[in-house]
N, C-alpha and C positions, 0 to 999 in steps of 0.2 A: 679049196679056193672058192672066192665066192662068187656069184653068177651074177652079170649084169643085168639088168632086165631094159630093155630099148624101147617098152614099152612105159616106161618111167621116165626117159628123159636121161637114162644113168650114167653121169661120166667120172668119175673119181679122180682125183685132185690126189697128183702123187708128187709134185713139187714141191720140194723143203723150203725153199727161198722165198716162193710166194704165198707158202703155205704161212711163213714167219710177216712176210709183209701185213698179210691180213690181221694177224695176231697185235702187230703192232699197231695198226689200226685200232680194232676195240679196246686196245689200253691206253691207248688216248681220251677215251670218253669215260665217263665216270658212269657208272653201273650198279644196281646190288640184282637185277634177276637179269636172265639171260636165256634168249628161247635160239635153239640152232633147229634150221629146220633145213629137213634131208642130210642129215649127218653121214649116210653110207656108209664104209667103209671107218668112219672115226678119223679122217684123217686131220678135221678140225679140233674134234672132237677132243682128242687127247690134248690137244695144249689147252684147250676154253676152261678144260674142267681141273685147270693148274691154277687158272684167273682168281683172284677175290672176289668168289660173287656170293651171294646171299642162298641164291634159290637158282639152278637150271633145268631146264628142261629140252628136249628136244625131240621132233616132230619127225617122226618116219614110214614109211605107207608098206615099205618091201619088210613080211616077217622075215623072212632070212637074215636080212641088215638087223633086224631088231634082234635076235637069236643072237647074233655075231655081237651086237654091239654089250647086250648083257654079261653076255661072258668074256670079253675083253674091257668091259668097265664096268663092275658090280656097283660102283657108287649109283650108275643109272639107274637103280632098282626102282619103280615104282614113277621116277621120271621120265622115262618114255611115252610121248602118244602115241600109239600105232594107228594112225588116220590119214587121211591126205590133211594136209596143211590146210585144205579149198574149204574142209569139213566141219573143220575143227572151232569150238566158242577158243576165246581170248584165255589164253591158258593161266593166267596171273589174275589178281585184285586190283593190285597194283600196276606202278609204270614198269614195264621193261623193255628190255634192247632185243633185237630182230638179228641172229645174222645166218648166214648159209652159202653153199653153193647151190643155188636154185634149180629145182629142176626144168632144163629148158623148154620144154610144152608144156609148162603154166607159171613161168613168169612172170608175164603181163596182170593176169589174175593173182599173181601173190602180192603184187605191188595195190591192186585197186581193195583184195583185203586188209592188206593194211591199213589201207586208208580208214577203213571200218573203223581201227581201231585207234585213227590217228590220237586222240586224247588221250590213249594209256602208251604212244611208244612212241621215246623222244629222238630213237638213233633207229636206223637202219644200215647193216655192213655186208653187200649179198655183191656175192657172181651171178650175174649173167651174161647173156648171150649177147656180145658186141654192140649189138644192131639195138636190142633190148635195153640196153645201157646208156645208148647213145643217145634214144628216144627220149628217156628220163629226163636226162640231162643237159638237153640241146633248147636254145634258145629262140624265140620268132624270127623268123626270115630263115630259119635252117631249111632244108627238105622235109626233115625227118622229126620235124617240130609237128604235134598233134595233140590227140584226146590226152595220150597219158603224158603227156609233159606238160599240155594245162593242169590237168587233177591232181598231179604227185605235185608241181611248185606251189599250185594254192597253198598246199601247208609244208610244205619242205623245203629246205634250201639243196641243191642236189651237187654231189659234187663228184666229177669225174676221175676216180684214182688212178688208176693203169690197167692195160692191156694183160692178158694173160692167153699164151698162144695155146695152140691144140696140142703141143707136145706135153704141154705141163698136165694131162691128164691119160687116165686110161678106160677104155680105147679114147683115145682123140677124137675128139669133138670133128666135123666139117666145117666149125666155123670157129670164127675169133671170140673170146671170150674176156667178158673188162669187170672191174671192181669198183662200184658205186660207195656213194655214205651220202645218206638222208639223215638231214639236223630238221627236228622240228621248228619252227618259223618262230620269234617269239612272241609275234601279234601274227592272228588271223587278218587276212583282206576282209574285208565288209563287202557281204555277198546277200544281194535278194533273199537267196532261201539255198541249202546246199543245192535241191531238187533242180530248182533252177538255174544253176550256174549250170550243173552237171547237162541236162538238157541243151542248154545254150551253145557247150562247147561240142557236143557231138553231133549236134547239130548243124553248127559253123562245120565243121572239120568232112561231114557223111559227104559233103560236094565239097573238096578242096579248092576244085578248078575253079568253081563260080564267083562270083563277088559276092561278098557276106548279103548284101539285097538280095540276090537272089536266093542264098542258102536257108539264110534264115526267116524267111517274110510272114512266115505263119507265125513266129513267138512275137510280131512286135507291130503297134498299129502306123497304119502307113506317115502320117505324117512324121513319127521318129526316123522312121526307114529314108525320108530324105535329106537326112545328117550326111555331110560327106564321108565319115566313119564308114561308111557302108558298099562308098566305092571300092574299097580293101580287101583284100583274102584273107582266109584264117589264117592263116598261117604269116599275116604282116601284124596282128594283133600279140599284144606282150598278156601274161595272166592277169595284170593289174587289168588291162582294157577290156578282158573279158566280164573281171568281179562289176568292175565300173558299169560295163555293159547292159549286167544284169539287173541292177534296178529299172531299166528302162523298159523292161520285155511287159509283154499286157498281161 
């Protein structure tokens, strides 16, 4: 049997139903490579590598898993990275699709690496961690609207699929767990400079409470700053208001 390590993040995904939901998910979108990252246990594993795709690969950091996964799917021969996912260059030339059950202490960071790679991956299809999900997904005026729900919309459309509870895994997670899909956008917003958008937003966001005046007063010379724009919270600004934003910063 094989050993969880908790210092991974490990929860293995042993539900058929939504293990098939998700399946039917990436064959909705049109694909030829296909990267699974934290495959575990294979329990996606085995249906992805039924799919029509060109080229797969898949991303695993635990040798054990890798051991395991070699000898219950020999076609991985030579397809496996044994890296963290955080580590790894773009494992394609070309475009390809993202999916996984993410490991949940670096979600957040596998979402901002993507972004790295946003030009080469038109689809993204991961589990995360409820809260994690939400975040992506959640629109201005939410609570839970921030950094990564500006960064990830600038180029994705995000789209909230369902809930998956703590039973459908082993051991069971402490928390709820939900199923995103990120479509690439198919015009970018017109932005300053990425450098600068990215600044902008975390900036806005590092003092939530405050009025964007006060958050952000150092990126922008004062007579812009008495826009009424400015009376607002980050969090009452939509992604377009921030790209828009961004040409105006000094």
């Amino acid at each position: 049997m094989m050993q969880l390590k908790k210092s991974l993040g490990q929860h293995f995904l042993k539900d058929e139903n939504i293990i098939r939901k998700i399946i039917d998910v990436v064959k909705e979108e049109e694909y030829t490579r296909l990267l699974e990252v934290g495959p575990g246990g294979g329990a996606l594993t085995k249906h992805l590598l039924q799919l029509p795709y060109e080229q797969f690969k898949a991303v695993e950091l635990d040798d054990e898993k890798v051991s395991y996964l070699l000898q219950a799917y020999p076609t991985l021969k030579d397809n496996i990275i044994a890296q963290s996912f955080l580590d790894i260059d773009a494992p394609f030339k070309d475009a390809f699709t993202v999916i996984g059950n993410f490991p949940y202490n670096i979600s957040t960071q596998i979402l901002f690496k993507i972004l790295d790679w946003k030009e080469q991956v038109p689809v993204v299809i991961g589990m995360f961690q409820k809260e994690v999900a939400e975040r992506a997904a959640s629109k201005e005026g939410s609570k839970v609207y921030g950094v990564l729900s500006v960064l990830v919309q600038a180029y994705y459309d995000v789209e909230y699929l369902f809930d998956v509870p703590p039973g459908c895994f082993n051991p069971p997670p402490k928390v709820m767990s939900a199923v995103i899909r990120l479509r690439r956008k198919n015009e970018d917003l017109p932005l300053k400079s990425e450098k600068a958008f990215k600044l902008l937003v975390k900036t806005a966001f590092n003092q939530r409470r405050k009025t964007l005046r006060n958050a952000v007063k150092s990126l922008f010379m004062p007579d812009v700053l008495q826009d009424e724009l400015f009376n607002k919270r980050a969090e009452a600004l939509s992604v377009a208001d921030f790209a828009a934003l961004s040409f105006r910063m000094q």
